[in-house]
N, C-alpha and C positions, 0 to 999 in steps of 0.2 A: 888777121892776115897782114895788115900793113905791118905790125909789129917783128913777125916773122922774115916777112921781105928785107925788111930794114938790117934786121938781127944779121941777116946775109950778107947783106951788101956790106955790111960794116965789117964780117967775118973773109971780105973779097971771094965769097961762094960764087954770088952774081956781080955784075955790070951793072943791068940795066933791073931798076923796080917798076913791075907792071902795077900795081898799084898807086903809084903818085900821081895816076891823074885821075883813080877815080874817086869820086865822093861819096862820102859815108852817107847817110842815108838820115833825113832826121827826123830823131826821136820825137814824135807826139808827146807833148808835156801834158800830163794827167792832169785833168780837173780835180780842183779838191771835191769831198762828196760835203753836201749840205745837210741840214734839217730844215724841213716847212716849218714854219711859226706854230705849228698846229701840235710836231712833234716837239718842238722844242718848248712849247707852254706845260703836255704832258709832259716832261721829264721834268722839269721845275717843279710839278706841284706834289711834292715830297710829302708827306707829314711830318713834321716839326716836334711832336710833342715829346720824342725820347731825346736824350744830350745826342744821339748818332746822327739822326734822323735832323735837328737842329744844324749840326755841325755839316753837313751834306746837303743840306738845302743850302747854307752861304755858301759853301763852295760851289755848288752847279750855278746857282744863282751871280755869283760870281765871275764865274768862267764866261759865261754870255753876254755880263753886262758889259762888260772890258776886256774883253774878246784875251787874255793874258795866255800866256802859254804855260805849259802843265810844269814846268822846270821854275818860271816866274810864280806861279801858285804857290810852290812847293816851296820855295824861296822867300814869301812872303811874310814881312813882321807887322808885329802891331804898328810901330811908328810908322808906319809910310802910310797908314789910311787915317785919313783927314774925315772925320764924320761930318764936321759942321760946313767943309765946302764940299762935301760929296765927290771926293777924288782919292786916287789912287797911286803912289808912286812908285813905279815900277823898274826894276834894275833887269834889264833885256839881255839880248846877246852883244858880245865886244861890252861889256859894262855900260853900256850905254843908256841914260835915265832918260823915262818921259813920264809926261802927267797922264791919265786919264781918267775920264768921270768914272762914278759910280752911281748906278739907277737906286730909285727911291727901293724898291722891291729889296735889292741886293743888301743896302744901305740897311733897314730893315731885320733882313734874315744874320747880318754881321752882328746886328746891334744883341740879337739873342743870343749867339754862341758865344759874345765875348762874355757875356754876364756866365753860361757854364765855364768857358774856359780859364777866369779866374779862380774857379774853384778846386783845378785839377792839379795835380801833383804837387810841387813846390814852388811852382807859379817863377818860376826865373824862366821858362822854354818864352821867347822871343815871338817864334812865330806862331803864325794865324792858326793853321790847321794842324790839327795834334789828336793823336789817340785820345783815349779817357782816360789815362796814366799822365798826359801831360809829355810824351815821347813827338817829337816832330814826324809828320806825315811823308812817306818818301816815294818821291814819284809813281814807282807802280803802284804801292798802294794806293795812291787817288784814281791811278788808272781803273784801279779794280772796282773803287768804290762806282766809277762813274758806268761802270760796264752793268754794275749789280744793280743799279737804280736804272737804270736802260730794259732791263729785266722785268724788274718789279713794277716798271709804271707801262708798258704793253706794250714797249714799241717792238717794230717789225724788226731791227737791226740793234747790233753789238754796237754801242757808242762810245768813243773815245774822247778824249777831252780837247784832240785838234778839231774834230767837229765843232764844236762848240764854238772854238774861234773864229772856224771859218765861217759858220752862220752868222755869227757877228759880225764877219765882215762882208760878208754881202748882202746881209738885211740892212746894214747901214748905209753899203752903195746902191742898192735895188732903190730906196728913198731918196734918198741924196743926190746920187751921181758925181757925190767930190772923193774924186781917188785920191787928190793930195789930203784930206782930210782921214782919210780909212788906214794909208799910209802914216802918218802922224801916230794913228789909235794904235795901228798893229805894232809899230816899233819897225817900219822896215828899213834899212840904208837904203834901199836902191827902189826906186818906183816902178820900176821893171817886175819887182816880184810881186807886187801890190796887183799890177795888170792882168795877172790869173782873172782877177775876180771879173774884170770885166767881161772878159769870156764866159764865164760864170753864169752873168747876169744876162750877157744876150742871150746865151743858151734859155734860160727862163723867158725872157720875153719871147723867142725864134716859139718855143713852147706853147706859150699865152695865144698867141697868133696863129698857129696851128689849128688848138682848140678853138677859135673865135673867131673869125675870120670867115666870112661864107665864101671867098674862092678858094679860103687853102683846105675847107674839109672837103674831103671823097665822096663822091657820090649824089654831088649837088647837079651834075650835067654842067661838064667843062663846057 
């Protein structure tokens, strides 16, 4: 509507726009959706024993420990993982590089697939995650992998690989409570975007206290 008004006034249709004094109205910014530690240990525990099955456990394993984004996965080469200091170097959005750690578990599941992933194709593919031809991994396909393994280990819901980040980053501030630290992890610019999670997390605590709390449950005799 304002657009319209405006389109007018500019066309000299109207004078006066009844619109510029009113205010838009605003948008409730969606919480990201999480996984409980419970679902997110179930989707981890992959079987390992096939090269797929290997190569899909470091990547889920992955996504979680360094909460990375699916475009940064998919981006990912050998040189930027550091095994002996357990770190990860990530080339984010705007180019912009940060360190973050890598968990022993993850550290672990990498250390198997790179021993198949030498074995694959002609061994020049760069990066981490690659078919079994040794072809690089392209975004929807990890998406898909991570929807198929969300499948196969019982969870209630379709999971996507922003899940996974975002449980990473509010299991780290549920614990912690250093947003400038979670902010660091995620690669944010602005600390503004980082503060979802805060909301996030009281949501879960406002939660916690619900449940447990003997004046906030019902039927205690207010």
């Amino acid at each position: 509507m304002r657009r319209l008004f405006r389109f007018l006034r500019d066309q000299n249709q109207l004078r006066d726009d009844p619109t510029q004094s009113v205010r838009a109205p605003k948008v409730r910014r969606r919480l990201p959706e999480v996984l409980d530690i419970d679902q997110v240990l179930a989707l981890l525990d992959i079987p390992d024993h096939s090269e797929i099955g290997a190569r899909d456990r470091a990547m889920l394993e992955l996504f979680y420990a360094s909460g990375l984004r699916v475009s940064e996965l998919a981006g990912l080469t050998w040189d930027r993982l550091d095994f002996s200091a357990g770190m990860v170097r990530v080339i984010g959005k705007g180019q912009r590089e940060r360190m973050v750690p890598v968990g022993r578990h993850a550290l672990a599941a990498l250390k198997r697939w790179r021993s198949i992933h030498q074995t694959l194709g002609d061994g020049s593919e760069a990066r981490v995650f690659t078919s079994l031809t040794g072809k690089a991994l392209t975004v929807r396909a990890i998406q898909k992998r991570v929807a198929y393994w969300s499948r196969q280990q019982g969870l209630d819901q379709r999971v996507h690989p922003h899940q996974l980040r975002h449980s990473f980053a509010s299991h780290i501030l549920e614990s912690s409570g250093d947003l400038r630290a979670v902010q660091e992890l995620l690669g944010h610019a602005n600390l503004s975007t980082t503060q979802i999670y805060t909301h996030l997390d009281f949501q879960h605590l406002a939660k916690v206290y619900d449940q447990t709390h003997p004046r906030a449950r019902k039927g205690t005799g207010d």
